[in-house]
DODO-94242 format. One line per field, with one value per atom (N, C-alpha, C): z, y, x; atom name; residue in three letters. Coordinates in nm, 4 decimals, decimal comma. Example, Ala and Ser with C-alpha at 12.3 -4.5 7.8 and 13.67 -1.06 7.14 Angstrom:
2
up <- (0,7800|0,7800|0,7800|0,7080|0,7140|0,7870)
north <- (-0,5690|-0,4500|-0,3300|-0,2250|-0,1060|0,0030)
east <- (1,3190|1,2300|1,3200|1,2850|1,3670|1,2900)
atome <- (N|CA|C|N|CA|C)
residu <- (Ala|Ala|Ala|Ser|Ser|Ser)
END
This chain:
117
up <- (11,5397|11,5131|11,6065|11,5476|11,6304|11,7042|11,8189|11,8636|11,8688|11,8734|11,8785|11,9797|12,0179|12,1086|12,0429|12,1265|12,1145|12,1992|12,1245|12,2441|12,2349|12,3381|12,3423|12,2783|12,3057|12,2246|12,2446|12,1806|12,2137|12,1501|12,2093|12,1022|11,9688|11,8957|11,7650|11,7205|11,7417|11,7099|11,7952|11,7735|11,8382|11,7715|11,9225|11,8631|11,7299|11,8017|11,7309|11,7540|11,6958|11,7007|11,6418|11,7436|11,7128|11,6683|11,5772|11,5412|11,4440|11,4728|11,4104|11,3780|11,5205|11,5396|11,4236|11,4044|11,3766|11,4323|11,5050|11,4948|11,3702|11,3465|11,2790|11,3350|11,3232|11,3899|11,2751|11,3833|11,2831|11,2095|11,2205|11,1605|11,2400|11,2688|11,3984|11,3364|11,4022|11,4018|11,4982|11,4897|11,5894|11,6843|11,8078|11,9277|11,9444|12,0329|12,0972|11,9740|11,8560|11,7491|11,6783|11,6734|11,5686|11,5253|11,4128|11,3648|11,3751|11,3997|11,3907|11,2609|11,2582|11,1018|11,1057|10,9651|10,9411|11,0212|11,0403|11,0416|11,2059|11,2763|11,4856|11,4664|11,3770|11,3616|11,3685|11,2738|11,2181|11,3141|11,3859|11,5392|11,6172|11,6609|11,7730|11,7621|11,5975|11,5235|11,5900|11,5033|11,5333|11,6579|11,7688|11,8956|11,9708|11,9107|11,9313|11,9092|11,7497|11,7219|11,8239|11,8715|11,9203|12,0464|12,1077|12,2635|12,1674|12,0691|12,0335|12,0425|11,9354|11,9033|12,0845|12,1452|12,3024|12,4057|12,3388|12,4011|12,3747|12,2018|12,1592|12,1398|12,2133|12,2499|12,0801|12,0614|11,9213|11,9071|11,8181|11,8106|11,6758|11,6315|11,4697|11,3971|11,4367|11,3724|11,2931|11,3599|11,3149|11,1944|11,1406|11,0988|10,9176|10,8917|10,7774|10,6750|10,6876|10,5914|10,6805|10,5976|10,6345|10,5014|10,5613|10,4509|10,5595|10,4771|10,5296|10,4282|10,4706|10,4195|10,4486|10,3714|10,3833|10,3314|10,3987|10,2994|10,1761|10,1978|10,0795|10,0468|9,9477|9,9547|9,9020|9,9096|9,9666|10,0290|10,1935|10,3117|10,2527|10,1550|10,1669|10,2463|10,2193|10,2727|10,4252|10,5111|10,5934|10,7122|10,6501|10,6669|10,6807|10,5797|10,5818|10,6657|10,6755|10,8015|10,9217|10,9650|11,1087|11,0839|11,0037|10,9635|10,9428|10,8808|10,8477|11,0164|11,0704|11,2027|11,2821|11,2495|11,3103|11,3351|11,1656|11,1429|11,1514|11,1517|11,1645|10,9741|10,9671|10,8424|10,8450|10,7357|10,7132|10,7619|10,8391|10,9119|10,8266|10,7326|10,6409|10,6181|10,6725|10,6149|10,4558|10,4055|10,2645|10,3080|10,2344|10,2548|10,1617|10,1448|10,0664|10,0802|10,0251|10,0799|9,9604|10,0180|9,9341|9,9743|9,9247|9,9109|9,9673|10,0458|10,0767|10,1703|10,2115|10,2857|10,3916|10,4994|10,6458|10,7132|10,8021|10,9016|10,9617|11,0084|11,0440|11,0312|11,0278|10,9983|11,1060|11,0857|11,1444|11,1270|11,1172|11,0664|10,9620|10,9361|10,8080|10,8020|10,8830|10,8267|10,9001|10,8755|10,9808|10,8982|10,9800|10,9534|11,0325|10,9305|10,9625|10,9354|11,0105|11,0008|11,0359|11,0007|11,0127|11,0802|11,2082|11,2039|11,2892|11,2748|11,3350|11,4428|11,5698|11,7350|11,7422)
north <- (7,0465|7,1744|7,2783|7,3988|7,5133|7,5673|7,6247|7,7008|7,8137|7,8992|8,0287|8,1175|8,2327|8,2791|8,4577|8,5176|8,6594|8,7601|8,7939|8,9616|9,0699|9,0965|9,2007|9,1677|9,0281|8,9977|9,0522|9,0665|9,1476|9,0610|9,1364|9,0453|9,0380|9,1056|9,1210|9,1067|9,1581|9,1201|9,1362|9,0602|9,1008|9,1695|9,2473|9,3511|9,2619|9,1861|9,0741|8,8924|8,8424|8,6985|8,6648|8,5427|8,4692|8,3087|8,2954|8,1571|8,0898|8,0043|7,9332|8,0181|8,1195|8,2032|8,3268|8,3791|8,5348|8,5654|8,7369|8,8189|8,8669|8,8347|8,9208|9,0469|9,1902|9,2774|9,2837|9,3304|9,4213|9,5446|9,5937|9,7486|9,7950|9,8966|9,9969|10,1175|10,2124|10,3633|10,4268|10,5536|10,6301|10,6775|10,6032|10,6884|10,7813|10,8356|10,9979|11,0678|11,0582|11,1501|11,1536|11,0830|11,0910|11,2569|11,2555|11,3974|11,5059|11,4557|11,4828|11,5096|11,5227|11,5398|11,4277|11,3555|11,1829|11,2194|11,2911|11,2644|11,2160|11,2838|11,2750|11,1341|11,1042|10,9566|10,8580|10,8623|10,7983|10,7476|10,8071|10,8183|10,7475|10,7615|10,7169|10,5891|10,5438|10,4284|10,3161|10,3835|10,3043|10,2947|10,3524|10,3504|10,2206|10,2247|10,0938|9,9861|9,9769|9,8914|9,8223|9,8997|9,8961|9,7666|9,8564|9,7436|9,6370|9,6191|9,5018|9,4169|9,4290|9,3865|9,2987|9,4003|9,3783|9,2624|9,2472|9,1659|9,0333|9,0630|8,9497|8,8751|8,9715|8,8976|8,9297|8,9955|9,0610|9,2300|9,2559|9,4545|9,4784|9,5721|9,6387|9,5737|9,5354|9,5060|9,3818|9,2785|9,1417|9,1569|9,2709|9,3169|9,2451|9,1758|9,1013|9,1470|9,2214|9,2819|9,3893|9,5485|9,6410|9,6486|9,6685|9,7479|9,8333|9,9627|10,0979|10,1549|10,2128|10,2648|10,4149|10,5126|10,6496|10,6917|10,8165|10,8420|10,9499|10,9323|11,0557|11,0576|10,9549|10,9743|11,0553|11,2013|11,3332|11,3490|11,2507|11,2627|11,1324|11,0739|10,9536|11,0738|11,1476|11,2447|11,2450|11,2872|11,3128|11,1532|11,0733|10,9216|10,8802|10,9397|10,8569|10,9217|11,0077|11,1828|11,0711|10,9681|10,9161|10,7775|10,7346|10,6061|10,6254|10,7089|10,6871|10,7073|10,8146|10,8039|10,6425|10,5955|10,4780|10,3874|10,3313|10,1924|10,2180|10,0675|10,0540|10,0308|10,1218|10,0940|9,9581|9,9573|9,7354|9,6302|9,7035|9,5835|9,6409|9,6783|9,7564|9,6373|9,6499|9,5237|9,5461|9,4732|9,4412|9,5458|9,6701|9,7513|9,8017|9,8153|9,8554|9,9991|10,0979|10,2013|10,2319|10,2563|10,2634|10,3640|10,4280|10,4857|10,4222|10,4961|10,3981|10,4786|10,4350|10,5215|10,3811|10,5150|10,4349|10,4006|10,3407|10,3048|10,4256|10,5245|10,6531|10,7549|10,8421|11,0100|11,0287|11,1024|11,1226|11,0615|10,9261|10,8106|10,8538|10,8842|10,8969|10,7883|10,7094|10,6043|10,5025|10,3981|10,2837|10,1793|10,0957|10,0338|9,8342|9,7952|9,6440|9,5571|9,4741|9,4299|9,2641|9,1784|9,0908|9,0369|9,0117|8,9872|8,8432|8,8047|8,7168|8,6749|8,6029|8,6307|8,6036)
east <- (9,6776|9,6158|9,6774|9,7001|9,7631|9,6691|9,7265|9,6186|9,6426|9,5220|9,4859|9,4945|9,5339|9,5473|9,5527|9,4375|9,3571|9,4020|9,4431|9,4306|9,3313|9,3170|9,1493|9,0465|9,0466|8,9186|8,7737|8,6912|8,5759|8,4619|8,3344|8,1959|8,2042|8,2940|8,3307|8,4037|8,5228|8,6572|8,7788|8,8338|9,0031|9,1186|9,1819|9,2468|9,3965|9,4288|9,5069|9,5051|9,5393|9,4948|9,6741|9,7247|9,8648|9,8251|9,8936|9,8590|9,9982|10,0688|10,1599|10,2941|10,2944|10,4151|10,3965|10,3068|10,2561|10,1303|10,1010|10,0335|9,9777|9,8261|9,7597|9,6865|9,7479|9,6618|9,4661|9,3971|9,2849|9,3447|9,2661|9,3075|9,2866|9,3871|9,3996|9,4022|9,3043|9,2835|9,2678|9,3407|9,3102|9,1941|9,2337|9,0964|9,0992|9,2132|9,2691|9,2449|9,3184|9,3276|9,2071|9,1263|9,0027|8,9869|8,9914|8,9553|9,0433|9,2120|9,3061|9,3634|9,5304|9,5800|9,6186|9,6253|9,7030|9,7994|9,9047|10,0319|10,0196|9,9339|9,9184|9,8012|9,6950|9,6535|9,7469|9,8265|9,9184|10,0251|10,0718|10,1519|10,0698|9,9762|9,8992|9,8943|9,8537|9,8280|9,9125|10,0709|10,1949|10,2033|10,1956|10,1918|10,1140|10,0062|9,9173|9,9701|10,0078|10,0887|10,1777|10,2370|10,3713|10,3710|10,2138|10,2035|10,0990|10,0410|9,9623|10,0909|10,1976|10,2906|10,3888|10,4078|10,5153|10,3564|10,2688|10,1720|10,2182|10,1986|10,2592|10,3584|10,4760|10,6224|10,6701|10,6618|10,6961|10,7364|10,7762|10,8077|10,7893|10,8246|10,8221|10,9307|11,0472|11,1639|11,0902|10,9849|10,9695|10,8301|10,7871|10,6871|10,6911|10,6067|10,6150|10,5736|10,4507|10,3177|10,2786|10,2388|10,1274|10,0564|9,9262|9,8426|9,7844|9,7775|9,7615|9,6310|9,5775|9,4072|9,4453|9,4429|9,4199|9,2523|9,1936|9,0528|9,1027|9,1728|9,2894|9,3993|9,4669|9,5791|9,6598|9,6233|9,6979|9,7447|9,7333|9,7827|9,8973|9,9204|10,0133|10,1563|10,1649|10,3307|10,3069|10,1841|10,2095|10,1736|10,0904|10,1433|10,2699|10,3784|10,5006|10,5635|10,5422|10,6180|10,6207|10,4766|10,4926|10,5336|10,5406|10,6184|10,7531|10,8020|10,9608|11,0093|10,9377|11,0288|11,0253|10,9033|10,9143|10,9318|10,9376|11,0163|11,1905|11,2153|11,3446|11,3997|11,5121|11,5464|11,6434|11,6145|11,6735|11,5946|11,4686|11,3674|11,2627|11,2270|11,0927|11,0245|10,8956|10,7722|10,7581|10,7413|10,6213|10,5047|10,4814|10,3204|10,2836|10,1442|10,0503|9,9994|9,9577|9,8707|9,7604|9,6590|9,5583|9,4494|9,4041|9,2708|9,1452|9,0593|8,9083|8,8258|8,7182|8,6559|8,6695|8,6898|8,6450|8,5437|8,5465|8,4271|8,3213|8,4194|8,3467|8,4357|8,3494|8,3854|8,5080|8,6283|8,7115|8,8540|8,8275|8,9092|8,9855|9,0970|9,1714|9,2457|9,3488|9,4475|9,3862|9,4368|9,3688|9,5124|9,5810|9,6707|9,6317|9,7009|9,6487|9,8077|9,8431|10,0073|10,0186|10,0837|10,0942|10,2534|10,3121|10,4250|10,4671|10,5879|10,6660|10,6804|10,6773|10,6872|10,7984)
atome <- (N|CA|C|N|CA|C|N|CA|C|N|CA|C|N|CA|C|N|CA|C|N|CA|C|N|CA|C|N|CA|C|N|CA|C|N|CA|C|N|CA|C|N|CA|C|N|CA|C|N|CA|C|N|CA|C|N|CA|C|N|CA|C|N|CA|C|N|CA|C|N|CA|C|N|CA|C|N|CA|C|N|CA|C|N|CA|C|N|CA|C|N|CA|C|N|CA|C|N|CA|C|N|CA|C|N|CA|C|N|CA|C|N|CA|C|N|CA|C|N|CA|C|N|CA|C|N|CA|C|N|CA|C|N|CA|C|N|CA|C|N|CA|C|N|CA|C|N|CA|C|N|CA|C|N|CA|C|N|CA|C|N|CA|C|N|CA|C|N|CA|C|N|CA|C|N|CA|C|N|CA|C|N|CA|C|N|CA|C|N|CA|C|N|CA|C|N|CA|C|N|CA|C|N|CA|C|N|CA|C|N|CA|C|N|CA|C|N|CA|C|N|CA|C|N|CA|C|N|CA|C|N|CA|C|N|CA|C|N|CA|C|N|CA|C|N|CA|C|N|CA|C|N|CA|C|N|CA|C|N|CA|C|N|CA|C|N|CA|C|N|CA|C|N|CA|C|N|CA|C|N|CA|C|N|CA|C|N|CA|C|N|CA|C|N|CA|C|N|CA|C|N|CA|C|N|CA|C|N|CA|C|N|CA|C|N|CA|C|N|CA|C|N|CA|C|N|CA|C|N|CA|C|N|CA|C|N|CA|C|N|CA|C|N|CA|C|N|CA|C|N|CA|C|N|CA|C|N|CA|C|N|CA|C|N|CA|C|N|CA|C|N|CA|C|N|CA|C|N|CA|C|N|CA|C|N|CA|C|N|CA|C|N|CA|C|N|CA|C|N|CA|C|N|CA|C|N|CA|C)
residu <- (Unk|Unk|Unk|Unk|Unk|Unk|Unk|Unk|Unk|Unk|Unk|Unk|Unk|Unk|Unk|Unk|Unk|Unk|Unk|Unk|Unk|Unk|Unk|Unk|Unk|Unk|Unk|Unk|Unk|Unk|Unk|Unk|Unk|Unk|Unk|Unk|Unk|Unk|Unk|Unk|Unk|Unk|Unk|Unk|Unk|Unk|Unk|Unk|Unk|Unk|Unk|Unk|Unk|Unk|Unk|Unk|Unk|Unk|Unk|Unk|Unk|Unk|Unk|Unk|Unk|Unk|Unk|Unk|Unk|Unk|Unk|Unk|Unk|Unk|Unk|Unk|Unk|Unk|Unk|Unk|Unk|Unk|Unk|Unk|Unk|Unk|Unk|Unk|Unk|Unk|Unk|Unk|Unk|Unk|Unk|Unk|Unk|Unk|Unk|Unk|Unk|Unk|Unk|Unk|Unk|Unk|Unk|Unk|Unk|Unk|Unk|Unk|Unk|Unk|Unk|Unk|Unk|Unk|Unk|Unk|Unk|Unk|Unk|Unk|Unk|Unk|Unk|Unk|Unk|Unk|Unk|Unk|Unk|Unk|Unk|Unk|Unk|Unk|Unk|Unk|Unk|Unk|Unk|Unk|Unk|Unk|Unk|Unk|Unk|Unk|Unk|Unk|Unk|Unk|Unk|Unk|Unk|Unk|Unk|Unk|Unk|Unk|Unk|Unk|Unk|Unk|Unk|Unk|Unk|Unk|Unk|Unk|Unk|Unk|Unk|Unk|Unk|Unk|Unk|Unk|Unk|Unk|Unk|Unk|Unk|Unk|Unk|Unk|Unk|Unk|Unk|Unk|Unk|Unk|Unk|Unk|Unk|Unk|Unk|Unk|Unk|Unk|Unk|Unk|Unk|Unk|Unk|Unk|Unk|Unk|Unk|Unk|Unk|Unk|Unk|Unk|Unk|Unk|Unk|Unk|Unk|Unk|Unk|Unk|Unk|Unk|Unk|Unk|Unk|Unk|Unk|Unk|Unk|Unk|Unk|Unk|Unk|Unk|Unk|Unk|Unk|Unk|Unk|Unk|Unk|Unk|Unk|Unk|Unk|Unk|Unk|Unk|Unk|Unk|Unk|Unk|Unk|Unk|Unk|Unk|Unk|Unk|Unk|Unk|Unk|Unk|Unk|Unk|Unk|Unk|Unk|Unk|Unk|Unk|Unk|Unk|Unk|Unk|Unk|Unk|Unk|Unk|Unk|Unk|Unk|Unk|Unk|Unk|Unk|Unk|Unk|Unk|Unk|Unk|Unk|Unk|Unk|Unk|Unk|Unk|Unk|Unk|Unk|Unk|Unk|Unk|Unk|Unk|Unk|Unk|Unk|Unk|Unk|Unk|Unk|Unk|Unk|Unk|Unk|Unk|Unk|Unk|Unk|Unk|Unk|Unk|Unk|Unk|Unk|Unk|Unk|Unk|Unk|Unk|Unk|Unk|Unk|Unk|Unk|Unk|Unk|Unk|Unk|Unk|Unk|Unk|Unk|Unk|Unk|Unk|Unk)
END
């Protein structure tokens, strides 16, 4: 049996969980930005990403799967405005984007990723 191993785990959930050589993140949304524009959410987001990911002895290049949640996808343009700068082209995950309501008011993107160590 593999074992499990958490980062930031909390009474509820963890920020990511590694198991059989991938990171599953939660969904990550913006703190600082709450109630920001997607595009400065969206940044902050990936940013998070970035050190969940360098915790896990992993980066963006190894990124397998996103699914991405907008509360409007009107903002899908200014979503991709902070993604295209950020991914690596030729390393592009498998992603989804979709429409939904969030957890709380303010929240516009919230991103969830699965990658490689």
């Amino acid at each position: 049996m593999s074992e499990l191993q958490r980062i930031e785990a909390g009474s509820r959930m963890s920020e990511a969980v590694i198991h059989a050589g991938k990171v599953y993140t939660a969904g990550i949304v913006a703190d600082a930005m709450v109630g920001k524009s997607v595009l400065e959410q969206t940044t902050e987001v990936l940013q998070q990403i970035d050190a969940i990911l360098a915790k896990a002895g992993s980066d963006k290049t190894r990124i397998i799967k996103a699914n991405i949640w907008l509360t409007d996808i009107k903002n899908f343009a200014q979503m991709n405005q902070a993604w295209d700068v950020w991914v690596v082209s030729g390393k592009t995950p498998a992603r989804a984007t979709v429409e939904a309501k969030l957890a709380a008011a303010g929240y516009d993107v919230e991103i969830m990723i699965e990658a490689a160590i």
